[in-house]
C-alpha angles and dihedrals in degrees: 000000000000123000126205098269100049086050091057095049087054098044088053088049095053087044093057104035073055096059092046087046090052097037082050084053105053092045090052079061095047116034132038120269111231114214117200108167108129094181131063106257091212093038109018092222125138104276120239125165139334095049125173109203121187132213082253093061101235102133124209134187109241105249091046086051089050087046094051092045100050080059088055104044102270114156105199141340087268097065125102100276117203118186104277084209090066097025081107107059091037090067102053089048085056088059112045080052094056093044088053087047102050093038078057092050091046101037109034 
């Protein structure tokens, strides 16, 4: 079990990965992203166009990109498409959000 101590640590690590995270944020809005893959992350192919690259930098072809995503309940091209790579982890992050958000509506 965490003590104090070890709870504090954590709670200034999740502050400042939050700042990196924010600081990343607002320079996504502000200045160009540079991709420079030069493989298919699913396939590991060259990649030639139509490439789908992601903030995170991981890149796609197209059609690796479609074959992944029937597989995780995308319904067409025009759809919003997340990394399948860091859907994951997005979605735990998601969660964790809603279940702050609805302990705030109950509790406070």
């Amino acid at each position: 079990m965490m003590n104090g101590i070890q709870n504090r640590r954590l709670i200034e690590t999740y502050r400042a990965e939050t700042a990196a995270k924010r600081k990343e944020m607002d320079e996504l809005g502000s200045k160009p992203a540079v991709f420079q893959a030069t493989r298919c992350f699913a396939c590991g192919g060259s990649l030639d166009l139509p490439t789908v690259h992601f903030l995170c930098k991981h890149s796609f072809h197209q059609r690796c990109l479609n074959n992944q995503n029937q597989g995780i309940g995308m319904r067409n091209e025009n759809e919003h498409a997340e990394c399948p790579v860091c859907a994951p982890q997005n979605a735990t992050i998601r969660a964790i959000r809603r279940g702050e958000w609805q302990f705030n509506v109950v509790y406070r």
